[in-house]
C-alpha positions as CSV (number, residue, x, y, z in Angstrom):
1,X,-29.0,-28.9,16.6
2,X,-26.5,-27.1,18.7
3,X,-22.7,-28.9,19.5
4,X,-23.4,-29.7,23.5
5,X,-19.9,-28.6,23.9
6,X,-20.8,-25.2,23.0
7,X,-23.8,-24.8,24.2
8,X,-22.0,-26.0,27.5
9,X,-19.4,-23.2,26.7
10,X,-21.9,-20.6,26.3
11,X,-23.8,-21.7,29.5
12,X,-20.6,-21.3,30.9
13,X,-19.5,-17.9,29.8
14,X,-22.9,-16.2,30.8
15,X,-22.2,-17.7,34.4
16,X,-18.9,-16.3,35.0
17,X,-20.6,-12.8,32.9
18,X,-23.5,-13.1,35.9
19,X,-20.5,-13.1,38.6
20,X,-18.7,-9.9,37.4
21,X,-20.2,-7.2,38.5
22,X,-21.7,-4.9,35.7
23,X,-19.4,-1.7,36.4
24,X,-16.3,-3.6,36.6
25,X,-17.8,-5.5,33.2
26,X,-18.1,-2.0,31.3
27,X,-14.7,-0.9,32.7
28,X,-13.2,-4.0,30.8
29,X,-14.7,-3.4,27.8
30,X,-13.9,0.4,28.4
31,X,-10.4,-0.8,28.8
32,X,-10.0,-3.1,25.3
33,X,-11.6,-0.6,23.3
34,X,-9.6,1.8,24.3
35,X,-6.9,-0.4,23.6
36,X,-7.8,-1.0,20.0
37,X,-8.9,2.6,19.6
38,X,-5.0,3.3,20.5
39,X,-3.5,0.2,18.0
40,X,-5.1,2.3,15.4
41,X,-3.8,5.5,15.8
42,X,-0.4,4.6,15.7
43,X,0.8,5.9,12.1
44,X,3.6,4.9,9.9
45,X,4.6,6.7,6.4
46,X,4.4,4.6,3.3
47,X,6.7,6.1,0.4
48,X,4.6,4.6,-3.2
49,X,6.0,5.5,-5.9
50,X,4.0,3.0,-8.7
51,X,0.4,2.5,-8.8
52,X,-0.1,3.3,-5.6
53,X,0.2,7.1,-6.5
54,X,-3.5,7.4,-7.5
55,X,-5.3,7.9,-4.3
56,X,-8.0,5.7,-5.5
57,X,-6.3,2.4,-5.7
58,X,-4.6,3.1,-2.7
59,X,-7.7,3.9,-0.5
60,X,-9.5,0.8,-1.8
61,X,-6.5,-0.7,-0.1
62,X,-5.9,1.1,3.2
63,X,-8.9,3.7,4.0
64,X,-6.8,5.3,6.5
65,X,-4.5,7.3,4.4
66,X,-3.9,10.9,3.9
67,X,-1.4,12.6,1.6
68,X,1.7,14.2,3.1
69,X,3.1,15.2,-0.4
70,X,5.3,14.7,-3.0
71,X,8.5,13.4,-1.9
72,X,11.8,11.9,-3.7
73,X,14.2,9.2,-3.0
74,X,18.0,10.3,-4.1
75,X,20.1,7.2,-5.2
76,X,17.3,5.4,-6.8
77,X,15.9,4.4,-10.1
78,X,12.5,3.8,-11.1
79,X,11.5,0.9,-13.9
80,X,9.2,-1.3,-14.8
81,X,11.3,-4.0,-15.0
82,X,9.7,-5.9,-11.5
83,X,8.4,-9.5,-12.9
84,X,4.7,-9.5,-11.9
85,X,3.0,-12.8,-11.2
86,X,0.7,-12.2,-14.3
87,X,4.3,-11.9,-16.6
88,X,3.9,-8.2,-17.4
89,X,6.3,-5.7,-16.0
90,X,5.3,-3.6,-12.7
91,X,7.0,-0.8,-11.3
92,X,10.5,-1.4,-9.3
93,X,13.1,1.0,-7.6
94,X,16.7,-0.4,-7.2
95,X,19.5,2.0,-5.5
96,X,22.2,3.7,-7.6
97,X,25.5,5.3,-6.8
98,X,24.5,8.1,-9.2
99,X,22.5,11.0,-9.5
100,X,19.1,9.5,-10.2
101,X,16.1,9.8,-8.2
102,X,12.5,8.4,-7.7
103,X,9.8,10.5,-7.4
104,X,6.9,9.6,-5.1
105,X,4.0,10.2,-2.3
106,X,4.3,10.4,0.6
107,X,1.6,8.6,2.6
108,X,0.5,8.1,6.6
109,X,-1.5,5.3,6.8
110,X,-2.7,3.6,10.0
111,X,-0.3,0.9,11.5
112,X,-3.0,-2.1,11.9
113,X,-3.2,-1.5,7.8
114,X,0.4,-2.1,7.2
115,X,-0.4,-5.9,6.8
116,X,-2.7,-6.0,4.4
117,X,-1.1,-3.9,2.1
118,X,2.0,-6.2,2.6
119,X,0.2,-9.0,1.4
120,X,-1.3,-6.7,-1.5
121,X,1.8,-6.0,-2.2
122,X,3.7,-9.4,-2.3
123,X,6.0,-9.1,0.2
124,X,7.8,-12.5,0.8
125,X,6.3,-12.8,-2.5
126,X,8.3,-10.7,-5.2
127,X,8.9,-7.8,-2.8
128,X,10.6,-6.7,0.6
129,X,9.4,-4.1,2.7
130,X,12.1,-1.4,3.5
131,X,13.2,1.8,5.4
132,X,14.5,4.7,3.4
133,X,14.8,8.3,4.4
134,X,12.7,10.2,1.9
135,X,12.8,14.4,1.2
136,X,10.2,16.4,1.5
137,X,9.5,20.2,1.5
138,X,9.3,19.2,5.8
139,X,12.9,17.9,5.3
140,X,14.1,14.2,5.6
141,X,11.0,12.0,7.0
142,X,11.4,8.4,7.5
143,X,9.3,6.1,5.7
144,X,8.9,2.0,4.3
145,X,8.9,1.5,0.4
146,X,8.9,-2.2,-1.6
147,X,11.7,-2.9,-3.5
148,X,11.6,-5.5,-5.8
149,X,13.5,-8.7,-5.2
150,X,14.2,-9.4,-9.0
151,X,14.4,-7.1,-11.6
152,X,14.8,-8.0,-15.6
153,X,15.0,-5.4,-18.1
154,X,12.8,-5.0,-21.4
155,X,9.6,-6.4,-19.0
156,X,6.6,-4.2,-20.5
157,X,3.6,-3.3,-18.1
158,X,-0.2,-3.9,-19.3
159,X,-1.7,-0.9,-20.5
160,X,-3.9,-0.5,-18.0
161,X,-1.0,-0.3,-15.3
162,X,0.9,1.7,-16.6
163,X,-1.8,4.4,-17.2
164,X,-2.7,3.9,-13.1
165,X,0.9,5.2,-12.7
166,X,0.4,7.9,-15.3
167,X,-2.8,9.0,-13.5
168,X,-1.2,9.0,-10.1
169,X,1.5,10.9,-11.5
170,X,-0.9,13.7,-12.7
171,X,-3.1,14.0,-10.1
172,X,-0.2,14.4,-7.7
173,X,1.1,17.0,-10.2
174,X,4.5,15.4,-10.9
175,X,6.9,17.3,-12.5
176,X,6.8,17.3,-16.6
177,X,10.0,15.8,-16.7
178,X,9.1,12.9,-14.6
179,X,6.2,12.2,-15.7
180,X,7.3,12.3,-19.5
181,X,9.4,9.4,-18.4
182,X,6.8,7.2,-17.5
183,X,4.8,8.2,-20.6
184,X,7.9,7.3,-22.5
185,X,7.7,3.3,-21.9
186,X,6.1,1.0,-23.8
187,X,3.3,-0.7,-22.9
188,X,1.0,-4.1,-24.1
189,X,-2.3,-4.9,-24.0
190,X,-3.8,-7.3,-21.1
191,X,-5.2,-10.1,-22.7
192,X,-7.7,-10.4,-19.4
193,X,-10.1,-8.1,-20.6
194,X,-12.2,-7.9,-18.0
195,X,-9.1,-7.1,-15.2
196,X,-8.3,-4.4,-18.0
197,X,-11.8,-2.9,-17.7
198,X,-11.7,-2.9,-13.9
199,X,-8.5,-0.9,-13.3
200,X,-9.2,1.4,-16.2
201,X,-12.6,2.4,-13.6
202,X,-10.3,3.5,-11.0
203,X,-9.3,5.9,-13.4
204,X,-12.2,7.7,-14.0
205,X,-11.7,8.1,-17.8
């Protein structure tokens, strides 16, 4: 049986519905969807630079995005010395006074989106969103990146992560240099085979 409360509610609702006349009715709905149709057209540019490269993983995440380019982040250096919460290492970026630099993608993805992938992500949680100033062939464009908020050296990433990055990497044609880099660290095997089997899908191999 139905709460009498909100049945009463209901009743309620349809009786202040009945005393709005229907054009003014379909020019508030005209009016909030317009709205939300304009909440999700406002962009922002996400710089990833881990697994987030390969397209797939990232658009299981935030359908909205679309691919600006390549783009690289002077002053930093890439590792895979972030502490993931499963123990293995995942990939960080911690600015430098020298001549280093991260390679990336450049992504606009849709604003509303931007908190999901934050809580993807671990923000609050292992990570902090932040706003660099990345180069492109258009020139500087602003962007948010996660930076790790602890970082501990000789942390090995699970096969299967690492070879997201390596895929990412490739498909977004990286150069040989930078990509030999990430090729070059050591990786261990996940005991969780069945999380192993389900990333290695997004890869297609």
């Amino acid at each position: 049986m139905a709460n009498l409360e909100t049945v009463n509610i209901c009743e309620g609702y349809r009786d202040i519905q009945a005393l709005i006349p229907g054009r003014v009715r379909s020019g508030l709905q005209a009016f909030f969807g317009q709205q939300h149709f304009q909440r999700a057209r406002v962009t922002v540019n996400y710089f990833a630079y881990g697994s987030n490269l390969l397209h797939a993983r990232l658009h299981a995440r935030t359908p909205s995005i679309r691919n600006l380019g390549i783009a690289r982040l002077p002053n930093h250096r890439f590792s895979f010395d972030k502490i993931g919460g499963d123990g293995s290492g995942k990939c960080g970026i911690e600015q430098t006074h020298r001549s280093h630099e991260v390679i990336g993608v450049l992504y606009q993805m849709a604003k509303l989106e931007k908190p999901v992938l934050d809580k993807i992500e671990g923000v609050g949680h292992g990570y902090v969103d932040r706003q660099v100033s990345v180069i492109t062939h258009r020139g500087e464009i602003p962007a948010f990146t996660y930076y790790p908020t602890l970082l501990e050296e000789a942390r090995k990433p699970y096969d299967w992560y690492k070879a997201l990055v390596v895929a990412g990497a490739k498909e977004n044609g990286f150069p040989q240099h930078y990509l030999a880099m990430i090729e070059s660290i050591t990786s261990v095997i996940d005991p969780d085979k069945n999380r192993t089997t389900k990333n290695f899908k997004l890869i297609g191999d």
